[in-house]
C-alpha positions as CSV (number, residue, x, y, z in Angstrom):
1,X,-60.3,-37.5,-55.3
2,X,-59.0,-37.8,-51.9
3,X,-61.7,-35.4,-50.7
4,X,-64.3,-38.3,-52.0
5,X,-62.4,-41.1,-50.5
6,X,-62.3,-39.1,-47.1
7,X,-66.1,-38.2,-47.6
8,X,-67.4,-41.7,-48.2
9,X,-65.1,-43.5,-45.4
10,X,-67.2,-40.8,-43.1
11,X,-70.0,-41.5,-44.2
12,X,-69.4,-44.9,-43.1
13,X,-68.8,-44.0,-40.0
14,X,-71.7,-42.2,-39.6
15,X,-74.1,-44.2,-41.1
16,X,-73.1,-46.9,-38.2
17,X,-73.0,-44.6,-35.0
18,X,-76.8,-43.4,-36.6
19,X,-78.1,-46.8,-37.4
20,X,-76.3,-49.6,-36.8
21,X,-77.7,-49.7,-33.3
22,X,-80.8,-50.4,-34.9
23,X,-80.5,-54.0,-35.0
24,X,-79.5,-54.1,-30.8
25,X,-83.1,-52.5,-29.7
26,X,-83.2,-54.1,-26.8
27,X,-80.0,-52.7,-25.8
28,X,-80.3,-49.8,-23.5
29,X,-80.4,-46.5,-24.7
30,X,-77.7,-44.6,-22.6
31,X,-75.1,-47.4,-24.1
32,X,-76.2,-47.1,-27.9
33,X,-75.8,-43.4,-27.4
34,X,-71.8,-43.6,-26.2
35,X,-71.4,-46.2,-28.5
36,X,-72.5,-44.0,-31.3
37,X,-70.4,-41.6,-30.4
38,X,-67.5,-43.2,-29.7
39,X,-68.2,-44.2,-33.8
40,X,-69.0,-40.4,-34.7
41,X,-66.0,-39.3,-33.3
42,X,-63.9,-41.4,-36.2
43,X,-66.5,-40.2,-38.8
44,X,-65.3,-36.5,-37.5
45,X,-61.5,-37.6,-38.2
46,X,-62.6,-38.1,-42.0
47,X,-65.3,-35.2,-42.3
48,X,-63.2,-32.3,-41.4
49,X,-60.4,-33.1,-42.8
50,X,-62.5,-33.9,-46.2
51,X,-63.9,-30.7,-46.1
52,X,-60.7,-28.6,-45.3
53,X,-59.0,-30.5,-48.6
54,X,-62.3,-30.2,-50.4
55,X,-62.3,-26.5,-49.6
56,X,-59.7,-25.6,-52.1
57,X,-61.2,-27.6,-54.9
58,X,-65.3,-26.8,-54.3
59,X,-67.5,-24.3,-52.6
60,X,-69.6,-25.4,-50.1
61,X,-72.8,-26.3,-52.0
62,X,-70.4,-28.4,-53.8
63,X,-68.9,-30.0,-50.7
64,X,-72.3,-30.7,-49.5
65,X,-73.9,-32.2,-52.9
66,X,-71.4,-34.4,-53.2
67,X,-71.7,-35.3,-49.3
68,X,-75.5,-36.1,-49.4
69,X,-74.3,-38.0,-52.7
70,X,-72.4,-40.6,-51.1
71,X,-74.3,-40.7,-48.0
72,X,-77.4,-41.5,-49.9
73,X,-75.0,-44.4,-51.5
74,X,-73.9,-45.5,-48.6
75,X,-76.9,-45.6,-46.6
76,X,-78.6,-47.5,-49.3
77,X,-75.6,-50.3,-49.3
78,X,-76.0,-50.4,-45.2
79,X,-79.6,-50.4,-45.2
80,X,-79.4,-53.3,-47.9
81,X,-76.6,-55.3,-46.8
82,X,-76.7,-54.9,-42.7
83,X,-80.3,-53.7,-42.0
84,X,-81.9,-56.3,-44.4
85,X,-84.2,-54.2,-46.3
86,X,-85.3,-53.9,-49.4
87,X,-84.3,-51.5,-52.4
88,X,-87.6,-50.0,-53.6
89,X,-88.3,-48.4,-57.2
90,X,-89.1,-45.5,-55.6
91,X,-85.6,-45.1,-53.8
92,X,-84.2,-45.2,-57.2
93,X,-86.2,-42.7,-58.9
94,X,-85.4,-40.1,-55.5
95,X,-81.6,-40.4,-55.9
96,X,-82.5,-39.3,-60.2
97,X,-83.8,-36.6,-58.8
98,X,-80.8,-36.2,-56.2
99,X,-78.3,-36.4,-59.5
100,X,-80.0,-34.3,-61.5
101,X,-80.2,-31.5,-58.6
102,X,-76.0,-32.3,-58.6
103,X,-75.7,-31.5,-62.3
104,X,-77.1,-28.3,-61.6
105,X,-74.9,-27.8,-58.8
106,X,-71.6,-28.8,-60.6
107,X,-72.7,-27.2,-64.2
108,X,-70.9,-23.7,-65.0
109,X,-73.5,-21.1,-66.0
C-alpha cells in the first residue's frame, strides 16, 4: 500500500511540472521549464522511493502497470478539474483496455 500512496503522490507531481504550465502560455518558456523542474524534482522524492519499496513486493512490469495506472487516473482528474476539459466516452473505453492489460499483468499463470 505505501508503494501506491507514494506512486500516486508522484504522479501528482508530475502531472503539474508536465502540464500545469499549460494554462501560463504566455509565460516564457525558459521559466516554465525551471519551474517544472523545480516540481519534478519532488515527484523524484516519491518515485524512487516508491519503486525501491515496491521492489520487494512486484517486479517491474508490475511496478510500471500499476504506475501508468494511476497516472492515467490522475491525469484524467487534472485534466478535468484544473485544465477544464472534458471526459470523453472514448477516454473511458482506453483505460478498459488499460485494466484489462493490468489483469494480465497481475494474474498468476
Amino acid at each position: 500500500m505505501r508503494t501506491i500512496v507514494l506512486l500516486t503522490i508522484s504522479n501528482i507531481f508530475m502531472t503539474i511540472a508536465w502540464y500545469g504550465h499549460l494554462k501560463y502560455r504566455s509565460e516564457a518558456l525558459w521559466k516554465v521549464i525551471l519551474v517544472s523542474w523545480g516540481i519534478a524534482f519532488f515527484e523524484y522524492c516519491f518515485q524512487v522511493p516508491a519503486n525501491r519499496i515496491g521492489s520487494y513486493e512486484f517486479n517491474a512490469a508490475q511496478l510500471k502497470t500499476i504506475q501508468e495506472v494511476i497516472t492515467l487516473t490522475v491525469f484524467s482528474v487534472f485534466s478535468v478539474l484544473y485544465l477544464g476539459e472534458k471526459f470523453k466516452w472514448n477516454y473511458a473505453a482506453g483505460f478498459a483496455c488499460i485494466t484489462f492489460g493490468a489483469f494480465f499483468i497481475f494474474h498468476k499463470w
